[in-house]
N, C-alpha and C positions, 0 to 999 in steps of 0.2 A: 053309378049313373052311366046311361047309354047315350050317348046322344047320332043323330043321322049326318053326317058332313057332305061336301061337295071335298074329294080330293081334285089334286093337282100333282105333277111333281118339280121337284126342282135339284138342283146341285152346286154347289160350288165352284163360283166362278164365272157358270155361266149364262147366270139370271139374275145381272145385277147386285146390288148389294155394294157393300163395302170391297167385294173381289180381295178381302183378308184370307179368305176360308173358314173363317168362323162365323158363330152364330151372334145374336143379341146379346147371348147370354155369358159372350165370350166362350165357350169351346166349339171346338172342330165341327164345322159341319161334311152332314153326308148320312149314311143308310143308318136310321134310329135317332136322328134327330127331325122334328117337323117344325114347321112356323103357323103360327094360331096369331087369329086376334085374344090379345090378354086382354081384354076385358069378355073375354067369351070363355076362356079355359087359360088361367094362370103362367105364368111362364115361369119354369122347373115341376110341371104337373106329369108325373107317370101316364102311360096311355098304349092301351094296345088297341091296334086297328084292323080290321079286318084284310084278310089278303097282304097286309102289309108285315106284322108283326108288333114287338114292343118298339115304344119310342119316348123320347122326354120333346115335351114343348120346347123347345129351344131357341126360335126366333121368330120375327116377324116378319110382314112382308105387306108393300104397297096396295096390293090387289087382295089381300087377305082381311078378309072382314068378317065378322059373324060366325055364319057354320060354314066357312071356306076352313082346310088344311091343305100345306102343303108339304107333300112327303118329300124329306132328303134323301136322295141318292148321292152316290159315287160319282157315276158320271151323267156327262147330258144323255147319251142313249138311254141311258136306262131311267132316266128324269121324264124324257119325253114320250116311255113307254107309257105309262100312267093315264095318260090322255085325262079327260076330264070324268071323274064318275064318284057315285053315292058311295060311301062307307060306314059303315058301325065305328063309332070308336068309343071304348069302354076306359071311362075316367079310373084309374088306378090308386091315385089318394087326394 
């Protein structure tokens, strides 16, 4: 399944959250972990996304609804490189 997202990015630490550095799903976040609405795409769902690479569902997020994704990065520069834009993301299992 393909579906069309609205990315985002985000990082650890510096976009709210629990400021643990983990995910929802309890591990680490950062580059190849994203936050979905789980009721749109499961949380521990494989996924590669276009431009981005592979990634697992791993957490959620207040502003994440529907067909919003937010990519984990490492850091904020590289979080707020992302800006807002369409992706392919090919559901994996």
């Amino acid at each position: 399944r393909v579906l069309t997202m609205i990315a985002t990015g985000y990082a650890p630490f510096a976009c709210g959250g629990s400021r643990t550095g983990r995910t929802a799903t309890g591990i680490k976040a950062g580059y190849g972990t994203v936050a979905v609405d789980p009721r749109y795409i499961p949380l521990g769902t494989r996924l590669y996304i276009e431009g981005y690479g592979y990634a697992i569902a791993a957490d959620t997020g207040g502003d994440i609804k529907g067909n919003r994704i937010d990519l984990g990065h490492d850091t904020y520069q590289q979080a707020k490189r992302v800006g807002v834009r369409k992706v392919k993301v090919y559901i994996l299992d």
